[in-house]
Steps between C-alpha positions, in 0.01 A plus 500: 500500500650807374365751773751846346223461213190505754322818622452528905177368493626151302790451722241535795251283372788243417636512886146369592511226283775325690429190745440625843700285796175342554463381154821359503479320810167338390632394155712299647273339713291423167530106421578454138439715179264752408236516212346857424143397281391774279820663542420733196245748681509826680691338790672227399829635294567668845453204722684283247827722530468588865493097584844499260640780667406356898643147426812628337549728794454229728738291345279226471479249232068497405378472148216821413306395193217730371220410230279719288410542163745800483333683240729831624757547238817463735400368814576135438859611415502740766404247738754237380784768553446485876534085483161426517386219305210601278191286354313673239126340505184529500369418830135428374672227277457214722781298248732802578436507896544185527840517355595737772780339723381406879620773731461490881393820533255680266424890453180533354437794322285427212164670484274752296382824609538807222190495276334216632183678390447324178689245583372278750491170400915532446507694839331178642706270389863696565373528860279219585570205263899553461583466842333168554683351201813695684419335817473176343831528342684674794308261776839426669642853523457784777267763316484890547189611321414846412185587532316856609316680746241525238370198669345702785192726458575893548461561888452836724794660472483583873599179527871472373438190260407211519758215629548110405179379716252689320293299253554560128221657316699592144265755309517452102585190311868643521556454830248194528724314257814609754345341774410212271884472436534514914228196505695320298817488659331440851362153278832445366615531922207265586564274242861461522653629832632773312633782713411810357471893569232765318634785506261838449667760407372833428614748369870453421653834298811578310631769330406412169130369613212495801290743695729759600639519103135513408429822752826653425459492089126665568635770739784589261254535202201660707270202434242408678456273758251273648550502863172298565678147583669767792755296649785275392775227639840551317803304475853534366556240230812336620375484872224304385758253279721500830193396690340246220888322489491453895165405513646152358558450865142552585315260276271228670238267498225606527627791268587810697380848403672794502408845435797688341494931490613820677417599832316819423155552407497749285303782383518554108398827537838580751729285234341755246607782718862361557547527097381800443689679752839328320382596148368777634153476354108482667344181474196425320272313713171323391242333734468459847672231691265221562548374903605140353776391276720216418736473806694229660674434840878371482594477827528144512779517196659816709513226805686251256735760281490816670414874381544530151870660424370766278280742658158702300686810506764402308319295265353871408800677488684177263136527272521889503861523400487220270231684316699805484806343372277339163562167668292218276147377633277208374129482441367238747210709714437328795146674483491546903217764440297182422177417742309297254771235454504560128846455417 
C-alpha cells in the first residue's frame, strides 16, 4: 500500500482497516480454515482481505477461500493478490456449490436486498432456498450467517431497540424471505447438530456506501430528505467484519443470535445537522419523525466483542471529508427511510 499517494482521509480510513489485538488473538483461536460465501457483495471484498491481513499478522498458517460469482471487473484478481484462494460460481448452481471444497468454518454472506421489488421470486430463493442447499452442503462446518434486523417489526423508539429475545415479525416479503433464510439454518442445526450463529446486522456504513453516505450526498446537494423512519442504528463496516470473523467462536446448537450495530440511537434529523454544519449548508427536511422505527439492541454482541473501535463521530467526519476530497461512492441504497418493507 503506497500511502505518499493517499490523501489524509485514505490513510485514515486504511489505519482502521487493520486487525485489532482482539482480532488477532481470536483468529488464532479459530480451528481450521475460513470460507467467505458470497464474498462478491457490499461487504465481502473487505472481510475477505481483512481475514488475509489478521492471519498473516498472526503468523498463523489458515487457508481463507472466498466464493462469488465475481461479476466486478477486478475483484477476483484483487482478491487473489492478498493469497486468498478464489472460486468464481454461481451459488444458485447447485452443480457449482457442490463443487465448493469442505471448509470448517463458513462466512455466509450471500443474500438479495437492492431492488427486490420486482424481483421476488429470485429474492426468495437467494435468501430462503440457497441457504438450505448451503446448509446441506456445509452440514459439518461452524456457520456465521448474516442476516438483518429487518427481521424485527419497527418498535417505540423510546425504547432503544429491540434485543435477541424479541420475536421476529419481518414486514415485506424482503425481510420475510431473510428470516426464511434464518429458518433454514436453525433446520439445518436441528437436522444435523450444526453449530451455527445469525448474525443481524444493521446498518453497517463505509465510505463509499450506507446511511451516513446517503445523508451526507443529500446535505451536500440540498436534497431533500425524508426524516419520517426518524431514527437509525449505524455501524462502521470493518467493526462489523471484525465482529462477524470472531463470532466463529460463538456459533451453537441451537443456533445463536446475535444482533450486530452501533451503540447510539440516532436521530436522522441530528446526523443531518452534523453535515450541514461541515459543508456548511441547511438541511432539507421532509416529514415528521414517526415515534417507531427499525432499531435494534446490541448489547449482548458489546458483552462478547466490546464497543465498537470506531466511534459515530468519526464515521461523519471520514464520510464528510471523503466527500470533499471526490473520493468514489457506489449506488447500493440501503433505503433505511423504508416503513413499508418495500425494498
Amino acid at each position: 500500500m503506497n500511502f505518499s499517494l493517499m490523501t489524509k482521509t485514505e490513510e485514515h480510513y486504511h489505519s482502521l482497516l487493520e486487525p485489532s489485538p482482539a482480532l488477532l488473538k481470536d483468529i488464532a483461536a479459530i480451528d481450521g480454515d475460513i470460507m467467505i460465501l458470497g464474498a462478491g457483495g457490499k461487504m465481502g471484498p473487505a472481510l475477505a482481505e481483512l481475514l488475509a491481513k489478521t492471519v498473516q499478522a498472526a503468523g498463523i498458517n489458515k487457508k481463507i477461500a472466498a466464493a462469488s460469482r465475481f461479476s466486478e471487473a477486478g475483484l477476483k484478481e484483487k482478491l487473489d493478490a492478498f493469497g486468498i484462494t478464489t472460486y468464481a460460481v454461481d451459488l444458485l448452481d447447485d452443480q457449482q456449490l457442490q463443487s465448493l471444497p469442505e471448509m470448517p468454518n463458513l462466512l455466509y454472506l450471500a443474500g438479495q436486498k437492492f431492488g427486490t421489488t420486482g424481483k421476488e421470486s429470485f429474492t426468495w430463493a437467494m435468501n430462503s432456498y440457497l441457504p438450505a442447499r448451503v446448509g446441506e452442503k456445509y452440514k459439518n462446518s461452524r456457520i456465521v450467517a448474516f442476516s438483518t434486523g429487518n427481521v424485527y417489526p419497527l418498535s417505540p423508539v423510546a425504547k432503544g431497540g429491540l434485543d435477541e429475545s424479541n420475536p421476529p415479525a419481518p414486514l415485506g416479503e424482503y425481510a420475510q424471505s431473510c428470516l426464511g433464510r434464518e429458518r433454514l439454518f436453525e433446520y439445518i442445526s436441528s437436522k444435523y447438530g450444526t453449530k451455527v450463529l445469525l448474525y443481524r446486522l444493521n446498518y453497517a456504513i463505509d465510505l463509499s456506501y450506507g446511511v451516513l453516505l446517503e445523508i451526507a450526498k443529500k446535505v451536500k446537494n440540498e436534497e431533500a430528505i425524508d426524516i419520517r423512519m426518524g431514527h437509525v442504528n449505524v455501524i462502521w463496516q470493518g467493526d462489523a467484519n471484525e465482529m462477524a470473523i470472531r463470532s466463529l467462536l460463538h456459533c451453537s446448537n441451537p443456533p445463536a443470535k446475535l444482533n450486530i450495530t452501533g451503540p447510539e440511537t440516532v436521530a436522522v434529523e441530528w446526523i443531518a445537522e452534523q453535515f450541514g454544519q461541515r459543508f456548511g449548508k441547511e438541511p432539507v427536511l421532509v416529514g415528521e419523525p414517526a415515534p417507531t422505527a427499525l432499531l435494534s439492541n446490541a448489547a449482548k454482541s458489546f458483552g462478547l466483542f466490546g464497543y465498537p473501535r470506531v466511534s459515530l463521530l468519526q464515521m461523519i467526519d471520514l464520510t464528510t471529508n471523503w466527500l470533499l476530497e471526490g473520493g468514489a461512492t457506489v449506488y447500493k441504497p440501503t433505503h433505511f427511510q423504508e416503513r413499508e418493507g418495500r425494498y
